[in-house]
C-alpha positions, 0 to 999 in steps of 0.5 A: 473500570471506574476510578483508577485503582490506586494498587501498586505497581508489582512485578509478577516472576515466572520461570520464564519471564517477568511482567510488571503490572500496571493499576491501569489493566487487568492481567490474563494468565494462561496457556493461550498465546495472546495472554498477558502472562502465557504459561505453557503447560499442560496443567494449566488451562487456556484461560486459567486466572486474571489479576485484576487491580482493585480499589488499593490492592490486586485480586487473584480470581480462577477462571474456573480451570480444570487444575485449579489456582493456588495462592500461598498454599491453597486453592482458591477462587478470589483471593487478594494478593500483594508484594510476597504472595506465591502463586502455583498454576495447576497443581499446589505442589510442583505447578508453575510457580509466580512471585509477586515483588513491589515496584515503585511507581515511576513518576509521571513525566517518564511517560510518553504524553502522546501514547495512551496507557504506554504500561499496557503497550508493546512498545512504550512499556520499557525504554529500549536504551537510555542515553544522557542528554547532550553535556556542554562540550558535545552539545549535539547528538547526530542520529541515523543508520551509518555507524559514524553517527551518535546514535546509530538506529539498526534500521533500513528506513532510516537514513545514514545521517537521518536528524540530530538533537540539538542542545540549545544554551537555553536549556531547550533541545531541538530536533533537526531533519537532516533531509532525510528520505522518510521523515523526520516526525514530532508526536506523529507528524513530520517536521524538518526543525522543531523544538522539543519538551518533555513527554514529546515523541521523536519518530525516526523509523521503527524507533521513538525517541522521548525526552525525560529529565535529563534522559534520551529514551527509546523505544523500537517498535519490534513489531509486538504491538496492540491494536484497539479499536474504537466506536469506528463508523462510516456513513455514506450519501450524506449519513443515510446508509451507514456501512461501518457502525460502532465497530470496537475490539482489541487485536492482542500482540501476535494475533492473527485475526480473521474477519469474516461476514456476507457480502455488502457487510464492511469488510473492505471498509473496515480494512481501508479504515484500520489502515487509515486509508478511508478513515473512519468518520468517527471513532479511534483506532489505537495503534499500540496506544497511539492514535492512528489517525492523528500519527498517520504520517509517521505510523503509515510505513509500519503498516504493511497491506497486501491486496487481493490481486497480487502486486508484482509484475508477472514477467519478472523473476522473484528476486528480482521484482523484491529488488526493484521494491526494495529501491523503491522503498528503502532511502537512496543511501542505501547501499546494494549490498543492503538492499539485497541482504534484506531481500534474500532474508524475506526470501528464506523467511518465506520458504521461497529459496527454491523459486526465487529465480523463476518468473512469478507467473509461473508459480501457483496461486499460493506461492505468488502470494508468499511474494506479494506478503515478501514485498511487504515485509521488506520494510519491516511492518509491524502491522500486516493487513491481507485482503482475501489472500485465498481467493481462487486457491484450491483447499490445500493452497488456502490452509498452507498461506493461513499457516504461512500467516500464522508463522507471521504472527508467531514470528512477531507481528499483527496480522488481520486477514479479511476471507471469505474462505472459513476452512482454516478458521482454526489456525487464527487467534480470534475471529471477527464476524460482521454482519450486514450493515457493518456491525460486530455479530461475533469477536472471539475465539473461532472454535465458539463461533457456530455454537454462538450463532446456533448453527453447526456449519458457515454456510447455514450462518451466512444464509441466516444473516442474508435471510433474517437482515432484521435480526439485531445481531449485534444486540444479541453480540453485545449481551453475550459473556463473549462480548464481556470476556473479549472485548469489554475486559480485554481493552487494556487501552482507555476509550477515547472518544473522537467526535469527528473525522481526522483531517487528511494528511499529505502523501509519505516523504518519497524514500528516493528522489523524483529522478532516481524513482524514474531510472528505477521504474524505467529499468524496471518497466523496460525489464518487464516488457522485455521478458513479455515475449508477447510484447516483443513479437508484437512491437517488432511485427507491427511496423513492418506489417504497417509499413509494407502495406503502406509500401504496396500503396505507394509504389515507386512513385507517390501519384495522383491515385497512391499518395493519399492512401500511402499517407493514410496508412501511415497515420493508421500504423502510427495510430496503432503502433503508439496506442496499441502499445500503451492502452493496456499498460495503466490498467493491468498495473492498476493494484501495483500503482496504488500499494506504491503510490501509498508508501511514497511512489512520485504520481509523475516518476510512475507516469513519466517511466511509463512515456520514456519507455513507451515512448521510446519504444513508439518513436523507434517503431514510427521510424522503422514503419516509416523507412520500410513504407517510404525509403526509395520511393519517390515522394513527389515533393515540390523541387524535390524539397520538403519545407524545411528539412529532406521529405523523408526525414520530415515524414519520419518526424510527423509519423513518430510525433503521430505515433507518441500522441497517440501513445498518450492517448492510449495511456488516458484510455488505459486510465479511464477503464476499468477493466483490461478486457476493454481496451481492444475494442476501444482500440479499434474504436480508436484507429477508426475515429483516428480514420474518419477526422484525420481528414483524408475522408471527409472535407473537414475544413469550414465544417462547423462542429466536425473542424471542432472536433477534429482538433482533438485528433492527432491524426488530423495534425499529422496528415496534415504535415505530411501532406504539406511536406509532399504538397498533396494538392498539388498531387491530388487536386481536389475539395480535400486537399485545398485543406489550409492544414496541408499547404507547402509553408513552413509555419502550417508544417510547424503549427501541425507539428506543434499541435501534436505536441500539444495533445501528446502534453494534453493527454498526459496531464489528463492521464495524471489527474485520472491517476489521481483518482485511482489512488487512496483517498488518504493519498489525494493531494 
């Protein structure tokens, strides 16, 4: 449209609802669910009629439907109307029937001034509720989920005495956060005190509150919300290669919209894009009229994103694992009986009654996907993002999640799913279909898209996109009535250009503390590796297996010919015991660790639950391996005296420091991969390099680059230790042995105890900078 029409607002009745009409948009009647007034009857067409605003009045236009349109007793094709006109749909006697009253246009400042056309939005269309704004006796309105407040907001993310409205004598309000776990935010960006004006939107979870006159109005999010994006455009290698062009279309309220498209064609940076976790270089996104990139902050947590792998830790049971993330996600007044409400009502909601006590490794592929989309919905998105859900699914597990998805969107919701499977293309509202080089090919209904591209199967289309890479197909697109009826005249929303690249936000506010996030994720984690029968076996056999065969080596009595194999096989079971148990652990959680970590998970609570457990686990399996291998033998120590305490207990001490080192060090190597496969070979490399500079080899002392280097291994500092606690030079005399690491004096013990402390510490801040890495962009400090 050109100028803004200046028809008035009117109201349009049907039998079952009442729409008012902004002159900002246009009007779809119709029996397709995303119309904007939806008349459900067999008489009237899929898309029947549009009213559109023109100049100072609305026209009636037919959409050549099969029964025909019928304004004040006529058929007709084009037609004005106005206040008292009547409408029948399908039939000019007994079709459903519309009336059209006139409505005052409100005055300007009744709108939100940071949503874009709030008539044409979901949300901001009508204000839920309307309180007064404070009197001069009560001059401060207390805002949160505990019914002792003034405000009380039906909503688990809100904390129970979350902000309050404060009146100043002034005139002015203010909007105070009352240390809230998710935020407090102004026009989308968090703020712990902030003056107020007029047309400003306060974001208290799902709710926007908006100061008008002398009004408190708000809106709630109910999860009916558009979508429109804008000229999006992503570039890499300096703007050489663009993977994402000038993508724009609309996602109606309920839609459920599948994107399509060969490999290497955007999918997945479009789906980082929409969930602003890879921003776009340049364009908008418009969630429900508001800006997405600019309102980050708050809009985040009502964005719920599933990946392809799932995001569940297998060895837990269903309603478990939904609890653990509901600690995790919901703010720490929350009371457990809230908690577990709100995962019981996603277990029915996902028809997972049936398996909410089983092991989710046990379940098939599509119904450990219903756990993964349950995880998200426990918050309440409104906006649910799927990447390739069907992936690995037979035929009849793929059509089940689509009509799981689809019952999602009737349900109230926007759900875009990126595929590669196109069997259940038919339950979907729209169907977006890229083609190499990021750029719209198709956007509409999916039963036109093969008629469109001229062929009469999927396969035949996305050869055709590898095979003719130099066909303009979004030219072609771009020309098409497809391209005018579903893009250019169904965004309701004005394009508003964005020249550049939103700047980054911070990380979400953390719904619990630092250290009620590591109680939380320890008693998890220790759940998990207690259920991992595998685990179990493993952790309770290594020690014993170590420590008998360093037993066998020792004898009775540590001599000239036993004590330095003793020791080495000692500083190999503590090497394998710590670096076995945690080389696997970053990597098998990679997908987990980034979805928490993008809705407010600590860096340092995941990576210190992760050294608790393991670390404790470590230290016992050190103590045992030690106490098998040594207790009763004789140590041979010098007087019978360790340095400063009892030689065993000194040896203890040394191997659980080796054993928690090395621990570290395979908590980096599980960092640093990027496949799970790879560890066990790189564990073994581990144990070998441990063996060649601990120093029991090769003369390591005076040796330039060889000393340098052995630095760096904590199995150089632990022999060393255990040779000064026994005095092996003194045992075994030798070039080795004269090793300044191994005397018998207490500050060598202590510095090659410290120095294993040093690296344990080392490799941890290593581990959480490679954390960093593996996380969204959006969320890198």
């Amino acid at each position: 449209m050109g100028e803004r029409s200046t028809a008035p607002e009117l109201v349009l009745e049907t039998d079952t609802s009442s729409t008012l009409m902004s002159p900002s948009r246009h009007y779809r009647v119709g029996r397709d669910p995303l119309s904007d007034i939806v008349i459900d009857d067999a008489r009237v067409s899929w898309h029947h009629a549009v009213l559109r605003p023109e100049n100072d009045h609305w026209t009636l236009e037919d959409e050549n439907s099969t029964n025909g349109t019928y304004a004040d007793g006529r058929r007709v094709r084009a037609w004005d109307v106005g206040p008292g006109s009547v409408l029948r749909f399908g039939s000019p006697a007994d079709g459903p029937s519309a009336v059209l009253t006139s409505r005052p246009r409100p005055p300007a400042p009744e709108r939100p001034s940071a949503v874009s056309a709030p008539a044409a939005t979901g949300t901001f269309r009508q204000p839920t509720t309307v309180r007064p704004l404070p009197a001069h006796t009560a001059r401060t309105i207390r805002i949160g989920r505990g019914g002792d407040n003034d405000l009380v907001v039906d909503d688990l993310i809100v904390s129970r005495r979350h902000a309050e409205l404060r009146a100043h004598p002034d005139g002015t309000y203010e909007i105070v956060d009352l240390d809230s776990h998710n935020g407090t935010f102004l026009n989308g960006q968090p703020v712990t005190r902030a003056l107020i004006e007029q047309g400003d939107i306060v974001g208290i979870g799902h709710s926007a509150f908006c100061l008008v006159g002398d009004q408190l109005q708000e809106y709630v999010d109910t999860g009916e919300i558009s979508l429109d994006v804008q000229d999006l455009t992503v570039a890499v290698d300096r703007g050489r290669k663009t993977l994402l062009g000038e993508v724009s279309f609309p996602v109606g309220e309920k839609c459920l919209l599948a994107v399509v498209g060969p490999s290497g064609a955007g999918k997945s940076t479009l789906l980082n894009a929409l969930t602003g976790q890879r921003p776009a270089d340049r364009g908008t996104v418009l969630y429900d009229g508001r800006d997405l990139y600019r309102d980050y902050a708050e809009l985040r947590q009502r964005i719920g994103l599933v990946p392809q792998d799932d995001i569940l830790h297998p060895q837990l049971t269903v309603r478990r694992a939904l609890t653990y993330a509901a600690e995790l996600r919901f703010p720490q007044d929350t009371a457990k009986a809230e908690r577990r409400a709100r995962v019981e009502e996603v277990i029915r909601e996902l028809g997972l009654e049936q398996r909410a006590g089983q092991p989710i490794h046990s379940l098939s592929g599509g119904q450990r996907k219903r756990v993964s989309v349950a995880l998200e919905l426990l918050t309440k998105p409104s906006l649910l993002f799927l990447d390739e859900p069907t992936s690995g699914l037979d035929p009849g597990m793929d059509r089940s999640v689509m009509h799981m998805l689809r019952g999602l969107a009737d349900d109230g919701r926007t759900v875009i799913v990126v595929t590669h499977s196109v069997l259940s293309l038919d339950v979907c509202d729209r169907l977006l279909v890229l083609a190499p080089g990021g750029r719209i090919a198709y956007y509409g209904m999916p039963d036109d898209a093969l008629a469109f591209f001229g062929f009469e199967q999927w396969p035949e289309a996305f050869e055709a996109f590898e095979r003719d890479r130099d066909r303009d197909w979004a030219g072609e697109y771009r020309d098409s009535p497809f391209h005018r009826h579903y893009i250019t005249n169904s965004s309701v929303q004005p394009h508003l250009p964005r020249p550049a690249r939103a700047e980054a936000v911070g990380p979400p506010p953390k719904s619990q503390s630092w250290g009620a996030q590591v109680r939380t994720l320890v008693r998890r984690y220790a759940a998990a590796l207690s259920a991992d029968r595998t685990f179990l076996v493993i952790m309770i056999a290594l020690p014993f297996v170590m420590g008998v065969m360093a037993r066998a080596l020792a004898g009775s009595r540590l001599t000239q010919e036993t004590a330095m194999n003793a020791l080495l096989i000692l500083c190999v079971g503590g090497v394998l015991t710590g670096a076995a148990n945690a080389v696997r652990e970053l990597v098998k959680e990679r997908v987990i660790y980034q979805r928490e970590r993008a809705v407010g998970l600590s860096r340092s609570a995941y990576l210190m639950s992760k050294v608790a457990v393991l670390g404790t686990v470590t230290v016992l399996q050190a103590v045992v391996l030690t106490l098998v291998a040594l207790l009763g033998v004789d140590l041979n120590a010098p007087g019978g005296e360790g340095v400063l305490m009892p030689p065993l207990v000194e040896i203890t001490v040394a191997v659980a420091l080796l054993a928690f080192a090395a621990m570290t060090l395979g908590l980096l190597v599980s960092a640093l991969v990027r496949k799970e496969e790879v560890t066990m070979p790189l564990l073994v490399l581990l144990a070998i390099v441990q063996v060649v500079f601990c120093g029991a080899l090769l003369k390591l002392d005076g040796v330039p680059g060889l000393e340098q280097l052995s630095w760096l291994v904590p199995s150089r500092w632990a022999l060393g230790a255990m040779a000064g606690t026994v005095g092996l030079a003194r045992i075994v005399p030798g070039d080795l042995t004269a090793d300044p690491l191994f005397r018998h004096e207490a500050w060598v013990w202590l510095l090659n105890l410290g120095m294993l402390v040093v690296l344990a510490v080392l490799f941890g801040y290593l581990v959480a900078r490679l954390l960093r890495r593996r996380e969204p962009e959006v969320m890198r400090k």
